[in-house]
VEXZA-476026 format. One line per 3 residues: their letters; for each residue x, y, z of C-alpha. Coordinates in Angstrom, 1 decimal. Layout:
<atoms>
A = X Y Z ~ ...
</atoms>
This chain:
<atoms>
XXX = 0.0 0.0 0.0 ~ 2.9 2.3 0.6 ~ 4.3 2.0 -2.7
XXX = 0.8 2.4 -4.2 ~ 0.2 5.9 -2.0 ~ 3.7 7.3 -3.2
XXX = 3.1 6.4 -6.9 ~ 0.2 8.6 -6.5 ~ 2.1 11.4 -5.2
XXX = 4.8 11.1 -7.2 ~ 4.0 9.3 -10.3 ~ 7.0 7.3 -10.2
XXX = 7.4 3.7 -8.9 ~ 10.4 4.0 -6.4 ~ 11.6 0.3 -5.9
XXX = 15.2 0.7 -4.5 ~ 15.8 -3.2 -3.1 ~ 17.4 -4.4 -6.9
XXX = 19.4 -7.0 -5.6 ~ 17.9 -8.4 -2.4 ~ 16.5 -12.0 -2.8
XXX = 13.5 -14.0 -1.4 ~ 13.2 -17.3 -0.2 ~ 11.4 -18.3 -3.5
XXX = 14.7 -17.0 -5.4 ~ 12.8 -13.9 -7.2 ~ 14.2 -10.8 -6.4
XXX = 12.0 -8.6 -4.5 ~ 11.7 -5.6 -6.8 ~ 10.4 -8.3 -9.4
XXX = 8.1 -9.5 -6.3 ~ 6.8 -6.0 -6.0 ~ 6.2 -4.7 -9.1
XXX = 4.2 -8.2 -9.8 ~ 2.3 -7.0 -6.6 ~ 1.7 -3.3 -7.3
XXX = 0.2 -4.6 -10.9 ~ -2.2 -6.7 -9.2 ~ -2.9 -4.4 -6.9
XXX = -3.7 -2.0 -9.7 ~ -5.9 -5.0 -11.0 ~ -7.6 -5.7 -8.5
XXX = -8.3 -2.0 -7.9 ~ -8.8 -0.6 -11.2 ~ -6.2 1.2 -11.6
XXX = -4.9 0.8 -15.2 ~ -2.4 3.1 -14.9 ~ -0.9 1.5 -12.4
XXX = -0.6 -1.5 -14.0 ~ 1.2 0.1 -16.8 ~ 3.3 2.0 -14.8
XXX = 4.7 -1.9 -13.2 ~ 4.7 -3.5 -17.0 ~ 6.3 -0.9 -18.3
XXX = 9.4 -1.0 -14.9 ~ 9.0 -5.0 -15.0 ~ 10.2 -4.3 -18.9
XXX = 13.0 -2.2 -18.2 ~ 14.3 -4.1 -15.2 ~ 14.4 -7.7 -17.4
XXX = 15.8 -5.5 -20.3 ~ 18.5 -3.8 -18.0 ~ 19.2 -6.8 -15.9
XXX = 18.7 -9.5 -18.4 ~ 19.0 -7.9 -21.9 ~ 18.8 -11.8 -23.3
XX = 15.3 -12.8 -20.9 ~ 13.4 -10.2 -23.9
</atoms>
């Protein structure tokens, strides 16, 4: 919910934890922009969900230039 209130304010999605990892073995910037987009879902918010496609995208792009 925090991440969802400062989007609103800010407009940007500010996910700082790149490397961390969870027990699953995704890293938990992937984790949470999976759960802002179905939060946005859920919600209706369609912007929000493009606003977490469009970082998902650039974070497989920047981090794994072969994954896309």
């Amino acid at each position: 919910m925090e991440r969802f209130i400062d989007w609103l304010y800010t407009g940007k999605l500010e996910i700082t934890e790149i490397n961390e990892r969870l027990s699953s073995g995704t890293n938990k910037r992937q984790q949470e922009l999976v759960d802002l987009y179905v939060f946005g879902d859920v919600h209706g918010v369609p912007s929000l969900r493009i606003a977490a496609i469009d970082e998902l995208f650039d974070y497989f792009n920047h981090y794994n230039p072969t994954a896309c």
